[in-house]
ChimeraX commands (.cxc) that place a marker at each C-alpha (Angstrom):
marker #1 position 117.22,50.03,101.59 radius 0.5
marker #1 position 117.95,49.36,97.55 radius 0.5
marker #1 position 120.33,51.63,95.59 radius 0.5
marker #1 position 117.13,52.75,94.12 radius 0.5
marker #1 position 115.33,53.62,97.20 radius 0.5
marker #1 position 118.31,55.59,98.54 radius 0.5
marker #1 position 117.90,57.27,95.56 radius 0.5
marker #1 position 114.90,58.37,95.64 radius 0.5
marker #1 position 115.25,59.34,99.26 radius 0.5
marker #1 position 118.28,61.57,98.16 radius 0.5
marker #1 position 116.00,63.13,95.43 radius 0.5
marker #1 position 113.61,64.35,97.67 radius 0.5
marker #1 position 116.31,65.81,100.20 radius 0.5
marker #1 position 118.02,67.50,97.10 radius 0.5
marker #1 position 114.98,69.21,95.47 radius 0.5
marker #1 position 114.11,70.50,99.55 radius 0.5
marker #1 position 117.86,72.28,99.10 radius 0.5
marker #1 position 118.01,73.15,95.30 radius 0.5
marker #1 position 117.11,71.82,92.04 radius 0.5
marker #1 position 121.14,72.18,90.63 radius 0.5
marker #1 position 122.17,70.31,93.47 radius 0.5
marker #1 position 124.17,66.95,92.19 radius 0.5
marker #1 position 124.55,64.51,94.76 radius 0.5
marker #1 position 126.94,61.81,94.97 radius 0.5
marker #1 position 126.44,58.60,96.93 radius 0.5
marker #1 position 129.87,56.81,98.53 radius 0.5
marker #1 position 128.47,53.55,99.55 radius 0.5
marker #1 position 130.47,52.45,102.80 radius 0.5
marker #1 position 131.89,48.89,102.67 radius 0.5
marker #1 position 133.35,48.32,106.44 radius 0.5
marker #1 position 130.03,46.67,106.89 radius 0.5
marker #1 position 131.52,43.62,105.24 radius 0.5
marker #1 position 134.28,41.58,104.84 radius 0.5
marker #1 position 132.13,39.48,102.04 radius 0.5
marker #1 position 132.56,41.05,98.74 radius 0.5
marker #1 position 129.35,39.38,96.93 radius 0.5
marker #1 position 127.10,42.14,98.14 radius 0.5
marker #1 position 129.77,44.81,96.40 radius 0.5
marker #1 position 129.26,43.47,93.18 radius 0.5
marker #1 position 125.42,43.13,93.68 radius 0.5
marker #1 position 125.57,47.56,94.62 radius 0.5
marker #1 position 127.92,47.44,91.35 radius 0.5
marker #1 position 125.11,46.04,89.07 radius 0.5
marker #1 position 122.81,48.01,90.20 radius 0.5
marker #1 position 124.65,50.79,89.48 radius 0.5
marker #1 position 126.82,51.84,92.38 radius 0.5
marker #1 position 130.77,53.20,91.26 radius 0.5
marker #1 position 132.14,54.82,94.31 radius 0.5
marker #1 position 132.47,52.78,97.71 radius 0.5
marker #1 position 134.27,53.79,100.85 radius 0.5
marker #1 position 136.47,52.10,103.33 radius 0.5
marker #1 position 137.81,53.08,106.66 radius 0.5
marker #1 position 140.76,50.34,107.47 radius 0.5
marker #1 position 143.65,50.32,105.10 radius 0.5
marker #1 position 144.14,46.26,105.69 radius 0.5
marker #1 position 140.72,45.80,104.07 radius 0.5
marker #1 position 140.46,47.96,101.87 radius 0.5
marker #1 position 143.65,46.60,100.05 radius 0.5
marker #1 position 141.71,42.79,100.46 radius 0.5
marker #1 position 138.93,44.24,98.59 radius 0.5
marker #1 position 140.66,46.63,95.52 radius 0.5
marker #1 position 142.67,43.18,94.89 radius 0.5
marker #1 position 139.08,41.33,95.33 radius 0.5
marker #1 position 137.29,43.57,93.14 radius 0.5
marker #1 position 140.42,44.58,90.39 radius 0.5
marker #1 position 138.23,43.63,87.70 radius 0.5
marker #1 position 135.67,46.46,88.27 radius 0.5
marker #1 position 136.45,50.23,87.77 radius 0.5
marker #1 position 135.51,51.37,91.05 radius 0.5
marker #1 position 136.53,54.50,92.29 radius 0.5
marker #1 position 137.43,53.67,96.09 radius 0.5
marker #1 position 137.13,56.42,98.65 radius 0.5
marker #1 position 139.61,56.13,102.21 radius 0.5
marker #1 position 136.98,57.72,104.65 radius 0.5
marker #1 position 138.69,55.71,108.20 radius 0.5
marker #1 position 141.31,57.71,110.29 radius 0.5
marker #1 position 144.70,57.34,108.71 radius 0.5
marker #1 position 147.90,55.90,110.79 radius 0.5
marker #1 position 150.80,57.54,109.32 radius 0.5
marker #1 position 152.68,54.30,108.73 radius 0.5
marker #1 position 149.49,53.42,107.14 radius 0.5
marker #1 position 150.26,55.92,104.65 radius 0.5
marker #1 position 152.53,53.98,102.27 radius 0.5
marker #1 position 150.12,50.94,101.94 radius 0.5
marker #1 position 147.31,53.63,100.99 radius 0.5
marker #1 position 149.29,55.23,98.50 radius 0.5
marker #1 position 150.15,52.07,96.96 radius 0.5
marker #1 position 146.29,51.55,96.46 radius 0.5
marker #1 position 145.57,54.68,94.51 radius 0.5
marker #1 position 142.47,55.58,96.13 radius 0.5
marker #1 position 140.34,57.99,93.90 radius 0.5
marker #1 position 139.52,60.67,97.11 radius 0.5
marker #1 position 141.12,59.80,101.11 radius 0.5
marker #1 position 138.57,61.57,103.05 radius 0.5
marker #1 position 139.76,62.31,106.44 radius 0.5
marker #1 position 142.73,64.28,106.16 radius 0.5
marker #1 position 142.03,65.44,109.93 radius 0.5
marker #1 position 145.49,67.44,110.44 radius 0.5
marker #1 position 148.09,69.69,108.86 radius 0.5
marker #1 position 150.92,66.86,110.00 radius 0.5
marker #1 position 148.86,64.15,108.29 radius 0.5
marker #1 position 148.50,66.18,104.90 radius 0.5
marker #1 position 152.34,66.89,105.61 radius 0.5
marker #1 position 152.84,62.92,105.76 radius 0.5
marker #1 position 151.24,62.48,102.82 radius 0.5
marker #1 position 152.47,64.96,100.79 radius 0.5
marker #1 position 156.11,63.15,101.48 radius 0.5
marker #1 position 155.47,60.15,100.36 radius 0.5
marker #1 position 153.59,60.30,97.18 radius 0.5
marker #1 position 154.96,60.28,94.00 radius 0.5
marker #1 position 152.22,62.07,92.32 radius 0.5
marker #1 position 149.15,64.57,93.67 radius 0.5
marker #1 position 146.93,63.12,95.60 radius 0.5
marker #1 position 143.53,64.07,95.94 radius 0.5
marker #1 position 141.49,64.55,99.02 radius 0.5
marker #1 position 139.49,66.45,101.80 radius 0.5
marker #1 position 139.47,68.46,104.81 radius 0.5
marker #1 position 137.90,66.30,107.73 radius 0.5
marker #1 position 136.41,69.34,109.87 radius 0.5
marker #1 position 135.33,68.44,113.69 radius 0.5
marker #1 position 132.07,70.64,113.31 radius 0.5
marker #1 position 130.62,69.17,116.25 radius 0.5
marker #1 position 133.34,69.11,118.27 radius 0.5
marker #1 position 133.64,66.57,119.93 radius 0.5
marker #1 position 136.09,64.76,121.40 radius 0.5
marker #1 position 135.50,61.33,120.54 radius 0.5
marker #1 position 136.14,62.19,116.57 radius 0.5
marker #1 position 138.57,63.55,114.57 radius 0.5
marker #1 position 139.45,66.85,112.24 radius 0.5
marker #1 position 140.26,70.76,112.50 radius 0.5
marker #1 position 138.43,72.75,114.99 radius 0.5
marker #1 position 136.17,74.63,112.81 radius 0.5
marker #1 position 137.89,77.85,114.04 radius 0.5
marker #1 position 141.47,77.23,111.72 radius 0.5
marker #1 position 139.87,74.99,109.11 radius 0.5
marker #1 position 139.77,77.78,106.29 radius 0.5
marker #1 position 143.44,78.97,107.24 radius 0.5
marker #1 position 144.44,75.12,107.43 radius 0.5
marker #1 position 142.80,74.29,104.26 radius 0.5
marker #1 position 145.29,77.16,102.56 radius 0.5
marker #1 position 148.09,76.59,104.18 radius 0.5
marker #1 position 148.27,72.84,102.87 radius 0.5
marker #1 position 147.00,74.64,99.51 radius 0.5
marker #1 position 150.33,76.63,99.61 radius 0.5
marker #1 position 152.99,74.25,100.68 radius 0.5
marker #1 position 151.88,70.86,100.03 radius 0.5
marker #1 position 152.03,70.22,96.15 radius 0.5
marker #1 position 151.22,66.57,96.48 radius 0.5
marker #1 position 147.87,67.56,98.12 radius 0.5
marker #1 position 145.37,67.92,95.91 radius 0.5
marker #1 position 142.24,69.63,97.89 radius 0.5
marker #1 position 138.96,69.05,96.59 radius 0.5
marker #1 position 136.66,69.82,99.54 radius 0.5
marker #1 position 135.67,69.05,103.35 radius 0.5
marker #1 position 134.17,66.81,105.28 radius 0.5
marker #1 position 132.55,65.88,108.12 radius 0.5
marker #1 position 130.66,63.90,110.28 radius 0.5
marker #1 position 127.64,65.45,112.08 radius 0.5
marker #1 position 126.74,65.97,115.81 radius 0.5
marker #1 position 126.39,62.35,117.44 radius 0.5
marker #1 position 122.67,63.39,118.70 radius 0.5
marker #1 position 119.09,62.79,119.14 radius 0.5
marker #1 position 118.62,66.80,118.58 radius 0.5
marker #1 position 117.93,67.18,114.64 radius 0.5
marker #1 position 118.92,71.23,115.09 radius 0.5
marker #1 position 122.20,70.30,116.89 radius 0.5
marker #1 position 123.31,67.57,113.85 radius 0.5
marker #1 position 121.92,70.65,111.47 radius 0.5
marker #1 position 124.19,72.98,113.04 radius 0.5
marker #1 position 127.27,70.88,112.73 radius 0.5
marker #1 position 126.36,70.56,108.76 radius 0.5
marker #1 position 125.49,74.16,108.62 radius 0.5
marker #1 position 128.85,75.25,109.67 radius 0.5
marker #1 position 130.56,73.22,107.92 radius 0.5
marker #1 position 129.12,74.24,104.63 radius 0.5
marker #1 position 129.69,77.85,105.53 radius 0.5
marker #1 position 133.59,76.65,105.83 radius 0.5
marker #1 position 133.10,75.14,102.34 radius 0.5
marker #1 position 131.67,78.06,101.00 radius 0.5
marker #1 position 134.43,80.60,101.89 radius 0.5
marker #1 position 136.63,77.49,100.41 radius 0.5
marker #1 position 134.61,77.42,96.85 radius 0.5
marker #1 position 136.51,80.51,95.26 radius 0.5
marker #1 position 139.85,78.43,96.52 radius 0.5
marker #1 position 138.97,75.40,93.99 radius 0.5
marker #1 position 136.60,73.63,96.42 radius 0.5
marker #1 position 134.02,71.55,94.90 radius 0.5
marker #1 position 132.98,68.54,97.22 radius 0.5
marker #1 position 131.30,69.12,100.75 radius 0.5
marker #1 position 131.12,65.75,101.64 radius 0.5
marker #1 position 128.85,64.87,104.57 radius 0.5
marker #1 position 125.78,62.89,105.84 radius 0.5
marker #1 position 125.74,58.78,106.87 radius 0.5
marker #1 position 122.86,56.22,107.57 radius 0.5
marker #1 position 121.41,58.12,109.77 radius 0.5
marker #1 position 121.63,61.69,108.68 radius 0.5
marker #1 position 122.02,62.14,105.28 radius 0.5
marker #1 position 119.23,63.94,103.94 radius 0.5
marker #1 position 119.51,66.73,106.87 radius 0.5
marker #1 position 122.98,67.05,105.27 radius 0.5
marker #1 position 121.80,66.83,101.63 radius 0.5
marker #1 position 119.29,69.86,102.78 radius 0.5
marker #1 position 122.33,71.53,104.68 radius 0.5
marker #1 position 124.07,71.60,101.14 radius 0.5
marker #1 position 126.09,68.37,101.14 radius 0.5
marker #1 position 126.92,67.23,97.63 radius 0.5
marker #1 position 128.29,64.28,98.75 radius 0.5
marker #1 position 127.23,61.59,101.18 radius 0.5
marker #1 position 128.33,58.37,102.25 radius 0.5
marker #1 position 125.88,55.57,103.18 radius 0.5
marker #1 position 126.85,51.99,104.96 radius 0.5
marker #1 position 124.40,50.59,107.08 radius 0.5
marker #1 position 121.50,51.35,105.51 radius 0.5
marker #1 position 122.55,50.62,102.26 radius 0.5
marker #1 position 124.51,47.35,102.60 radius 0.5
marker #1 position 121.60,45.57,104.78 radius 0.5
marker #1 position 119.78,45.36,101.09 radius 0.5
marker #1 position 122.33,43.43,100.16 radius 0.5
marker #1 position 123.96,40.99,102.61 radius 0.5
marker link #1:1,2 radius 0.2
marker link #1:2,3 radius 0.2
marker link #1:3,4 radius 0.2
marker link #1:4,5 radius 0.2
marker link #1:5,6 radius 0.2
marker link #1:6,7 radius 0.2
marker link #1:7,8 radius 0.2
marker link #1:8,9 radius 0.2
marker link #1:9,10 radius 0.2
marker link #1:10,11 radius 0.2
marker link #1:11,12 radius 0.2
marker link #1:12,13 radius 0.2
marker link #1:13,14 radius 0.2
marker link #1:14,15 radius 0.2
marker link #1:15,16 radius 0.2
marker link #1:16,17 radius 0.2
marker link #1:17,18 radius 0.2
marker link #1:18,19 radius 0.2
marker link #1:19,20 radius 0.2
marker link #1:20,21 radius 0.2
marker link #1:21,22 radius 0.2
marker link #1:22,23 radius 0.2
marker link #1:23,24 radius 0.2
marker link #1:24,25 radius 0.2
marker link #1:25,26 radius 0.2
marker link #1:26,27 radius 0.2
marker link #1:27,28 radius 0.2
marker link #1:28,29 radius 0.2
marker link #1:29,30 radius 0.2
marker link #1:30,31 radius 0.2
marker link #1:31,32 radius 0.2
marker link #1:32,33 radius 0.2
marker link #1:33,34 radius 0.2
marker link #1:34,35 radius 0.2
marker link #1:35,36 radius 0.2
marker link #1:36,37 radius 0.2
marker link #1:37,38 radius 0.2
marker link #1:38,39 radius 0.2
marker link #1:39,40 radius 0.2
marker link #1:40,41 radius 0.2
marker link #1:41,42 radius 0.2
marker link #1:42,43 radius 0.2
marker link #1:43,44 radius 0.2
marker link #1:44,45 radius 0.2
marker link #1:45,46 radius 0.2
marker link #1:46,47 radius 0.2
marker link #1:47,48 radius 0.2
marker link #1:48,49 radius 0.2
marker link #1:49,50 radius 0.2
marker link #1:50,51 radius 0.2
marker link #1:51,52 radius 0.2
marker link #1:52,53 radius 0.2
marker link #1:53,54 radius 0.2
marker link #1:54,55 radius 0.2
marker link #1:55,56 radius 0.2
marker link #1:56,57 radius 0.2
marker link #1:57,58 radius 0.2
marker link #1:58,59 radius 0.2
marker link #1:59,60 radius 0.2
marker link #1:60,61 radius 0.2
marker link #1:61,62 radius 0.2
marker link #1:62,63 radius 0.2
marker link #1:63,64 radius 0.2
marker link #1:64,65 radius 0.2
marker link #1:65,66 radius 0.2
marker link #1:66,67 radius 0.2
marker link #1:67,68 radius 0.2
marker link #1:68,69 radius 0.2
marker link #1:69,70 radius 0.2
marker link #1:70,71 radius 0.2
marker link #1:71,72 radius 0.2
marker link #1:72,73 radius 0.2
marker link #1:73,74 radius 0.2
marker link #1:74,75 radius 0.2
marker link #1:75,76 radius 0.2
marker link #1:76,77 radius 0.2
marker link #1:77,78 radius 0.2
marker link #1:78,79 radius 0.2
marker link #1:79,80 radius 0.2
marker link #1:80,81 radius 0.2
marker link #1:81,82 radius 0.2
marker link #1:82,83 radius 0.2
marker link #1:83,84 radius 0.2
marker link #1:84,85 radius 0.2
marker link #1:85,86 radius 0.2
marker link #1:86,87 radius 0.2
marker link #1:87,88 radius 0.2
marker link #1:88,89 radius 0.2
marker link #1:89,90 radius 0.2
marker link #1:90,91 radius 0.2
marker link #1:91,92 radius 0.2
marker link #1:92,93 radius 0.2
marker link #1:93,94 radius 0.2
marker link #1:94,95 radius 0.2
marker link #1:95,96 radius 0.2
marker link #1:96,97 radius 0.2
marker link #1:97,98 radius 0.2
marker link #1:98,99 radius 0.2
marker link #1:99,100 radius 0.2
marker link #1:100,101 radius 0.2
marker link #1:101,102 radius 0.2
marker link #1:102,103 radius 0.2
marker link #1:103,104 radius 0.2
marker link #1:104,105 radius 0.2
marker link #1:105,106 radius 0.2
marker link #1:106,107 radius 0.2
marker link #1:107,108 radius 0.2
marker link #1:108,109 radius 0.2
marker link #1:109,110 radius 0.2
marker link #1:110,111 radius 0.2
marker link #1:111,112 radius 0.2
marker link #1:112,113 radius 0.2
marker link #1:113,114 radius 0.2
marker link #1:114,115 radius 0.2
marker link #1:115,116 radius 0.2
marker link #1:116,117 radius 0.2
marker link #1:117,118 radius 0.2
marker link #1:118,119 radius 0.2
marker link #1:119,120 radius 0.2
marker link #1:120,121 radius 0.2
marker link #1:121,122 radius 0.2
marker link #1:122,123 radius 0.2
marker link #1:123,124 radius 0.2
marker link #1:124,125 radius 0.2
marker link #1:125,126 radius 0.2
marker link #1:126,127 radius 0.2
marker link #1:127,128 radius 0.2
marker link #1:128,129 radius 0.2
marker link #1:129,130 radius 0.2
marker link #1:130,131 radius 0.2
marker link #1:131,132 radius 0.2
marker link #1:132,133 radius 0.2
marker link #1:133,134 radius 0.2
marker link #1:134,135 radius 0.2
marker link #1:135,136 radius 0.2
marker link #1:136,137 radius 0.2
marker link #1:137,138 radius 0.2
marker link #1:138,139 radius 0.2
marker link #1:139,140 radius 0.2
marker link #1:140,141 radius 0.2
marker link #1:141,142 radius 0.2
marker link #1:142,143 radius 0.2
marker link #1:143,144 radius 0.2
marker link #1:144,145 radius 0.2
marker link #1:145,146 radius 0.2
marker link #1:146,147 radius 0.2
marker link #1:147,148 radius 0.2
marker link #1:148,149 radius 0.2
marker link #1:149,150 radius 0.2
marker link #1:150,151 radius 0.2
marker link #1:151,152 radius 0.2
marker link #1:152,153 radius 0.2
marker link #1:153,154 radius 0.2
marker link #1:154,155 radius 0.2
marker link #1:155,156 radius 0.2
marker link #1:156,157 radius 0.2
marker link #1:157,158 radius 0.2
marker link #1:158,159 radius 0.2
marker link #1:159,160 radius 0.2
marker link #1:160,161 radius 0.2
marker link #1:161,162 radius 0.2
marker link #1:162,163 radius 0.2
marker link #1:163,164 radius 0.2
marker link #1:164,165 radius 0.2
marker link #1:165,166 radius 0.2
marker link #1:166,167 radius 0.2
marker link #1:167,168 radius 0.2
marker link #1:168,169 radius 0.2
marker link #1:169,170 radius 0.2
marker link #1:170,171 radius 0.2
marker link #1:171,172 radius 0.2
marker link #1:172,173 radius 0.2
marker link #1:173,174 radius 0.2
marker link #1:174,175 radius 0.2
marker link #1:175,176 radius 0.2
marker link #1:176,177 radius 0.2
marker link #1:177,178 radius 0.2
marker link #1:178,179 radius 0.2
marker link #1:179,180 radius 0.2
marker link #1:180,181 radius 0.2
marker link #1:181,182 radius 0.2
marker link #1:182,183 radius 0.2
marker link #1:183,184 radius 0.2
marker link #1:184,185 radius 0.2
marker link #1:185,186 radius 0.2
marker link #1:186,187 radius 0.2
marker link #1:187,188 radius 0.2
marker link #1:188,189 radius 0.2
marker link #1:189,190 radius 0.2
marker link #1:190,191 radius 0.2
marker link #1:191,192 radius 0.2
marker link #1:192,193 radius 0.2
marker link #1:193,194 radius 0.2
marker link #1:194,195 radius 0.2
marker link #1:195,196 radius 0.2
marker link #1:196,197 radius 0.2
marker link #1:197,198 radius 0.2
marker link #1:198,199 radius 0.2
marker link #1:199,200 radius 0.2
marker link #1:200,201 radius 0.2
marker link #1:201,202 radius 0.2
marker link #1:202,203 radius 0.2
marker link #1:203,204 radius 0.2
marker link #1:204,205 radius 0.2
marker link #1:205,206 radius 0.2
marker link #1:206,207 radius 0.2
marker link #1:207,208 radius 0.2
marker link #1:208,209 radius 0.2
marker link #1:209,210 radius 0.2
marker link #1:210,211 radius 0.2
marker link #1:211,212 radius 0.2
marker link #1:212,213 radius 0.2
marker link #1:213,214 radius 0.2
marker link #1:214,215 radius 0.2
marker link #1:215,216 radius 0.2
marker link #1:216,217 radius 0.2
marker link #1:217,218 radius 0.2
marker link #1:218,219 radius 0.2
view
């Protein structure tokens, strides 16, 4: 679908939840290794885009220098990864998916850096993030010690399932994690993909981030 239509589509979704909702769209870029199609989303009006592999995400901020787009690291992050992503200044790395990881981070940057909470709301094995059970004590404790950690929110990635109440569940719980975050300085509950977004936009996601469906538009 267009930029336009995905807009729409999130419209709908975000008037079913609340009219104050605000919604932002991270338009995921792994789909790709061409970057003609990124600056097609970028005149229509797309500014945030989101990459899971360090490697190509550095080919494309050095592709793309000449546009202001604020990049997003959504993938899992290898900790000797963590220099090279640094080096990139991405605006918001996603998946911080363990107190060690925000530790390894916090190291190495020169400068607060800001990100989220990936919470395993489904858990399940196959993906990463904080059992559900120690996210809001995790989510302080890396408050607390790590100064180069700047927290803005969680996310997550909902229940890999044909069952719409068990993928509603996963984004239910993980907003009530955000919630008991908000009076901590929590402002982005990041969650929804191709495939599920506007379940999460109704769960209370006020951010989602869109590949597939998206980037066919444009290839």
């Amino acid at each position: 679908m267009t930029l336009d239509e995905l807009i729409q589509k999130v419209e709908t979704a975000r008037l079913k939840r609340s009219e104050h909702l605000i919604v932002q769209i991270v338009a995921v870029t792994k789909y790709t290794e061409d970057i003609e199609p990124l600056k097609r989303l970028y005149n229509d009006g797309q500014r945030a885009f989101g990459e899971n592999r360090v490697q190509v995400m550095e080919e494309k901020v050095n592709a793309l220098k000449d546009y202001p787009i604020e990049w997003h690291f959504i993938g899992n992050l290898q900790k000797n990864k963590i220099n090279k992503l640094l080096s990139l200044n991405p605006f918001l790395i996603q998946s911080i998916n363990s107190y060690e990881l925000a530790e390894a981070i916090n190291k190495r940057a020169k400068k607060p850096v800001r990100c989220l909470l990936e919470i395993n709301s489904a858990k399940e094995e196959t993906k990463h993030g904080i059992q559900p059970e120690i996210a809001v004590e995790t989510y302080l404790k890396i408050k607390e010690n790590l100064k180069n950690i700047n927290l803005q929110g969680v996310m997550t990635i909902g229940a890999h399932s044909d069952d719409e109440e068990e993928i509603r569940e996963s984004f239910r719980l993980t907003y009530e994690i955000f919630d008991k975050l908000k009076s901590y300085g929590a402002k982005i509950c990041s969650m929804g993909m191709s495939s599920d977004f506007e379940i999460a936009i109704e769960e209370g996601s006020n951010m989602i981030r869109v590949g597939s469906a998206l980037l066919s538009s444009y290839l």
